[in-house]
C-alpha positions as CSV (number, residue, x, y, z in Angstrom):
1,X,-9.5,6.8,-15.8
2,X,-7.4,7.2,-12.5
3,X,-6.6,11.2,-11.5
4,X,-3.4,12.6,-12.5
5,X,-2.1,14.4,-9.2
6,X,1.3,15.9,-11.2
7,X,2.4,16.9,-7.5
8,X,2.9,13.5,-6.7
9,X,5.4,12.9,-10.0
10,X,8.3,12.2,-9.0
11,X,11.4,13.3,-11.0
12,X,14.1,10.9,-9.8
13,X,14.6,7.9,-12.3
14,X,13.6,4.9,-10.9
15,X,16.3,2.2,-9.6
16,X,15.1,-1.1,-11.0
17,X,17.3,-3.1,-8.6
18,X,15.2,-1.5,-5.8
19,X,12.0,-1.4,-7.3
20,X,12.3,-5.7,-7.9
21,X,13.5,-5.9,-4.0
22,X,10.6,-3.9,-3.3
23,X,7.9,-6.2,-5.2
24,X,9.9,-9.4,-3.8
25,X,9.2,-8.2,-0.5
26,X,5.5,-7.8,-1.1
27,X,4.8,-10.9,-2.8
28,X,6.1,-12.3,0.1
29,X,3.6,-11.1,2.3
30,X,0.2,-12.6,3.1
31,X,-2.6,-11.9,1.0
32,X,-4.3,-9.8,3.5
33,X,-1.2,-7.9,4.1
34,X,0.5,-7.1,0.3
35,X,-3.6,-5.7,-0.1
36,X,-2.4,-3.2,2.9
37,X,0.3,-2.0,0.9
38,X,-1.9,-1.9,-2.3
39,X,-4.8,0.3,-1.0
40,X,-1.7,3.0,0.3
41,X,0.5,2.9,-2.9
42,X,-0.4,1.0,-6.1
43,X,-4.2,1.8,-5.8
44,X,-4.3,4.7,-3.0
45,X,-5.5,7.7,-6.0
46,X,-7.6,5.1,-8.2
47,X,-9.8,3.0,-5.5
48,X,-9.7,5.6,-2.8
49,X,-8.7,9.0,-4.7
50,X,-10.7,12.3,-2.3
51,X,-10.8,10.7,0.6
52,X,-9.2,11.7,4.1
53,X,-7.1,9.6,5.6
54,X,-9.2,7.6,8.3
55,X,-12.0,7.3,5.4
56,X,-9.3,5.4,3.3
57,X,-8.5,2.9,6.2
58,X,-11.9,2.5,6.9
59,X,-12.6,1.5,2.6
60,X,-9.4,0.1,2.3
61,X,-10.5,-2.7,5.3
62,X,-13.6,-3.1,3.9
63,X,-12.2,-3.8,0.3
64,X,-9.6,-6.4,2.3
65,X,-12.2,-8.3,3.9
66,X,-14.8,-8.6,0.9
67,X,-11.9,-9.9,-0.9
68,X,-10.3,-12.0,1.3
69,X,-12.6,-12.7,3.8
70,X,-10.0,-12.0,6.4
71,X,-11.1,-9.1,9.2
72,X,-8.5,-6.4,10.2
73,X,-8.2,-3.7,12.8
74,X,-7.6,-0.3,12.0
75,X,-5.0,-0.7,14.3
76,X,-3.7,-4.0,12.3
77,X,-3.7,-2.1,9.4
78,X,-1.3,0.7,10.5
79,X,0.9,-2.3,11.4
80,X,1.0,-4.1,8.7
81,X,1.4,-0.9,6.8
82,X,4.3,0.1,9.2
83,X,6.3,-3.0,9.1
84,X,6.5,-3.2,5.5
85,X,7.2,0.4,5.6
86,X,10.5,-0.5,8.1
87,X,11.7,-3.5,6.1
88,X,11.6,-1.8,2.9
89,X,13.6,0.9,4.7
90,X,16.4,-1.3,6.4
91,X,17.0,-3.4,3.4
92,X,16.6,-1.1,0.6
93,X,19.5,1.2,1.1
């Protein structure tokens, strides 16, 4: 069972029209890229929960390349993870 942080719980309803731009955007992405976003949102508490920061990146790359055989940078990473961070930003307003 994943770990409940009820700090995280956000109370503001969530805007559907958003939320299906959102997931539009990611299944546009590479494989190797959408599992970027993945290990920082969708599965950040469940596959990665107690870890720091730079020991996330570290699993989260590891996980990325067992799975898809595809070898990124830390430095990639933060990209990829910064881009999609940007779009999302300018076109979700």
């Amino acid at each position: 069972m994943p770990i409940y942080y009820e700090d995280e719980v956000d109370p503001r309803p969530i805007n559907y029209d958003h939320a299906m731009a959102v997931d539009a955007m990611h299944a546009a992405l590479p494989w190797h890229e959408r599992m970027v976003i993945i290990a920082e949102y969708t599965q950040k508490n469940n596959l990665f929960g107690g870890m720091d920061a730079k020991a996330r990146v570290r699993a989260a790359l590891r996980w990325i390349e067992t799975t898809t055989g595809t070898r990124l940078t830390e430095g990639e990473y933060k990209i990829y993870l910064g881009m999609f961070r940007n779009e999302v930003e300018r076109k979700i307003r």
